[in-house]
N, C-alpha and C positions, 0 to 999 in steps of 0.2 A: 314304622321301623325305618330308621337309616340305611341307607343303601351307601355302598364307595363307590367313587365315579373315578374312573379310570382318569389314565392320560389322552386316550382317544375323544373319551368326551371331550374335557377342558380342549383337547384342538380345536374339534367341531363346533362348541358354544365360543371361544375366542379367536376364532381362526383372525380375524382381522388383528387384535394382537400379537399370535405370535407371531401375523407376515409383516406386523412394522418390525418386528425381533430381528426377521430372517437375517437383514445386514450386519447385523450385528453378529450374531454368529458364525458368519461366514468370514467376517473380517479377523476373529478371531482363529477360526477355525485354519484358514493360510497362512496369517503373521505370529500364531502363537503353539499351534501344536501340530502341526505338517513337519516347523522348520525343527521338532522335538526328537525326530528319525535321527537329526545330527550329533547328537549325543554316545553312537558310536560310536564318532571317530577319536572321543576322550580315550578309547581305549585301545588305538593300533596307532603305526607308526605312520602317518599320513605319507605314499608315494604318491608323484602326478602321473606318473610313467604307466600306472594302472586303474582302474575303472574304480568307482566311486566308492563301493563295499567288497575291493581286491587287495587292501592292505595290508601290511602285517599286525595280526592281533596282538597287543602285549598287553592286556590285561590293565595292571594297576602301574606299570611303569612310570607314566606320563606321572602323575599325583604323586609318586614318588620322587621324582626327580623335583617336583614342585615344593615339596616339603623337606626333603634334606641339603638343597639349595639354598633355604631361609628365601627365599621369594614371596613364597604363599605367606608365612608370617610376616614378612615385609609389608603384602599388598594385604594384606589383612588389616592390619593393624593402622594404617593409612587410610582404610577407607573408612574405616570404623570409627576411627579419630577424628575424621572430617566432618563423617555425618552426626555425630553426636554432637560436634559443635556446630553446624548446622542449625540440629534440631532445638538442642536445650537455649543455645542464645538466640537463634532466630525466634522461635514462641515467646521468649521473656522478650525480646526488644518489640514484638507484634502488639503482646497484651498491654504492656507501658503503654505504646504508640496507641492504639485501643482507648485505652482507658481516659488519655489526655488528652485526644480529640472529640470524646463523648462527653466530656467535662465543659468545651470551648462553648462560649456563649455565643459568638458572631460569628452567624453562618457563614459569610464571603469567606473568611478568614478558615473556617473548618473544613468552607471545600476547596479553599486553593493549595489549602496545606498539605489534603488527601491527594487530592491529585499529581502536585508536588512529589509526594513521596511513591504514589503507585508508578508515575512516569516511567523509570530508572527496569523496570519489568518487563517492557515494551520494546526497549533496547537489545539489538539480538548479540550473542557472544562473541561474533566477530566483530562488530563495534567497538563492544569491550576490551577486544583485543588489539586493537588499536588505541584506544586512549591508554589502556596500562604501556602500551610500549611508548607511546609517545612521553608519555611520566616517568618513566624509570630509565630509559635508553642511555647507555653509558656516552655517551658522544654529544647526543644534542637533545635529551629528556628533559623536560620540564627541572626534574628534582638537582640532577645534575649542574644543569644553568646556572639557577638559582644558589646552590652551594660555592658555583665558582664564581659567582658576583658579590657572594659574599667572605670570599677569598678561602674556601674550604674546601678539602678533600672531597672530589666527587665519590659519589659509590657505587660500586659495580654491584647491582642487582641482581641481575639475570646471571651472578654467577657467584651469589651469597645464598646457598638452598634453605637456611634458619630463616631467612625474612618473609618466604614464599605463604611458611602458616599461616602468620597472621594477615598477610594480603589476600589468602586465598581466602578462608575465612570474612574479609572485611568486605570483597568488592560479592562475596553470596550474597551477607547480609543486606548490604544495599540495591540488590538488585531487587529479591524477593522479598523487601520489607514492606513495601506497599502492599503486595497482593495478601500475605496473612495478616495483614493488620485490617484490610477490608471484612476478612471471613471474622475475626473475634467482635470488629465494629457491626455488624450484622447482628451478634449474637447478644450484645449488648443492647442494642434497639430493642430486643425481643422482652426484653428482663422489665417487666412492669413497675411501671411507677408509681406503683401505689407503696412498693418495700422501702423506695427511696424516701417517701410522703413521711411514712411510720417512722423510719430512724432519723427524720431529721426534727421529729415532735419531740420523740426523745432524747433529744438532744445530739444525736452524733453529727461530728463533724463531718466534710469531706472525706478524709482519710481514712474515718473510721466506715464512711459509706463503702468506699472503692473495695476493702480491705474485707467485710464482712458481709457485704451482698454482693458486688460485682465482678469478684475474683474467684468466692466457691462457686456462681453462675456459671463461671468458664467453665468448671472440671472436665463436664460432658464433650466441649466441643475439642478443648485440649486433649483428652484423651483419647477421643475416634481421629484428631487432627496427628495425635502420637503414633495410635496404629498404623495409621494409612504411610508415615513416616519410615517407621519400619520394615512395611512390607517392602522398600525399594533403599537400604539405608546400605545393602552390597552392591546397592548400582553405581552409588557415588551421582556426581554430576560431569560428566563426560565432555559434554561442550565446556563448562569452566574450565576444566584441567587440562584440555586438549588447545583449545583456542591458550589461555595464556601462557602452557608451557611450553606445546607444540614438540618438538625434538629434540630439548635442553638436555641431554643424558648428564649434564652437573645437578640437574634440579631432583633427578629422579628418585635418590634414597628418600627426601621429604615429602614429593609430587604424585608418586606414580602411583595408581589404585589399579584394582581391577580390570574396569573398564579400560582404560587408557592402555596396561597391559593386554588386555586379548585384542586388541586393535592393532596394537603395534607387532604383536605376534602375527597377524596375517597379511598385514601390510608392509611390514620390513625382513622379517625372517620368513613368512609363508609358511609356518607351523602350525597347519593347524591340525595338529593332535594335541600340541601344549596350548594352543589359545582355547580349544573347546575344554580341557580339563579344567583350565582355570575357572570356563564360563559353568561349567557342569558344579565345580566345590561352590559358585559363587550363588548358582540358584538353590541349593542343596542348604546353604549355610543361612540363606536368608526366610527362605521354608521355616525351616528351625526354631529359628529368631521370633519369627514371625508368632508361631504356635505357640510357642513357650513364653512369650508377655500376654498375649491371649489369654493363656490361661490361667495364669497367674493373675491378672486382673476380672477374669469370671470370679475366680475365686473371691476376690476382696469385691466387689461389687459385681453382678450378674447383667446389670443394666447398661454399663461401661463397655463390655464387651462387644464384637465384632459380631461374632457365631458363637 
């Protein structure tokens, strides 16, 4: 007869287990649900004048003022925009880059190219925020230079907000393109060659190998690569958008996400009953999110899923 063994046991037979654990949840336990008490203050009118839980309660104000402002759908819709193209062009430029390095016959050549492109990863966001000024800077920018050498209207960049998409966009992609094209190239090694052996007896080409064993291969990793995506796709990327736009209020109808807003609420105005509201709808919204592709993909395959 079966017996259930508690949690007491499982301590006692893994205790060495769970004490490599311990750090881990302790680390969590201070940077992730201590600082979870501050969630209050989404709902009173933050004074400094008085003690930490002496402020005035108001309820749902704060979220109110955030939504009939058009803020919240401003910073909403910005962040959501960002990361979607993010996520959807960054995975297709990964698997391309994947597929066309796993194809390369001469090895020198496959791993200077990898390397080449994981480089640009390594590079921290204020570096990057230096070369993009030094390229765009209206006065003595690379782009600039060059347009006046060649007898042409400079362009004021840092104060065109339509051009910041596609650069914000361009300089993600090239930073993080090396690192997911490493995780799909992994995942491709994995994929046996004996599927390749069989389609090429039967005559299929390259394209038709890549296209009908190498690409449904991905789905798995693409889709666990998707969720984990999602889980953080209302955090945005806070160093990109902070380092290259820093305190441009011309940039901010196109720039400004979430992040960037609850930073600049506690760092310039000292609001923080509007920066926690923000951060409170942003983990709220991303939960959500989170659950609901989840399930929707248990549904369509069970194996795909996360939980």
């Amino acid at each position: 007869m079966r017996t259930r063994r508690g949690f007491v046991h499982e301590l006692s037979k893994n205790r060495l287990m769970f004490l490599m654990l311990l750090p881990v949840i302790v680390f969590f336990l201070i940077n992730s649900y201590l600082p979870m008490v501050g969630i209050y203050y989404a709902f009173t009118r933050f004074d400094f004048n008085t003690s930490l839980f002496d402020s005035e309660f108001v309820g749902f104000e704060n979220f109110k003022f955030l939504w009939k402002s058009g803020i919240l759908t401003k910073l909403t819709l910005n962040t959501l925009g960002y990361n979607l193209a993010f996520i959807v062009l960054g995975n297709a430029l990964a698997i391309a880059a994947a597929i066309l390095l796993s194809e390369l016959k001469l090895k020198w050549f496959k791993k200077l190219t990898q390397s080449i492109l994981f480089l640009p990863y390594f590079i921290s966001f204020v570096i990057l925020s230096v070369i993009v000024y030094n390229l765009f800077n209206y006065e003595s920018g690379f782009l600039n230079t060059l347009l006046k050498g060649l007898n042409m209207e400079p362009i004021d960049v840092y104060n065109t907000p339509w051009m910041w998409i596609p650069l914000i966009i361009l300089f993600y992609l090239w930073k993080n393109l090396g690192y997911s094209m490493v995780i799909y190239l992994a995942a491709i090694t994995g994929i046996s060659d004996e599927y390749y052996e069989a389609a090429k007896i039967d005559g299929a080409n390259i394209f038709q190998r890549v296209w009908h064993i190498t690409v449904p291969m991905l789905k798995t990793t693409f889709v666990v690569l998707l969720l984990f995506a999602l889980g953080s796709i209302m955090k945005g990327q806070f160093d990109l958008f902070y380092q290259l736009i820093g305190n441009n209020g011309v940039l901010y109808n196109t720039t400004d996400i979430l992040d960037t807003y609850v930073y600049r609420s506690l760092k310039v105005t000292f609001d923080i009953g509007m920066a926690t509201s923000a951060g409170v709808y942003q983990s709220v919204f991303g939960f959500v999110l989170v659950m609901t592709v989840n399930y929707i993909i248990r549904k369509i395959n069970e194996d795909y899923a996360l939980f």
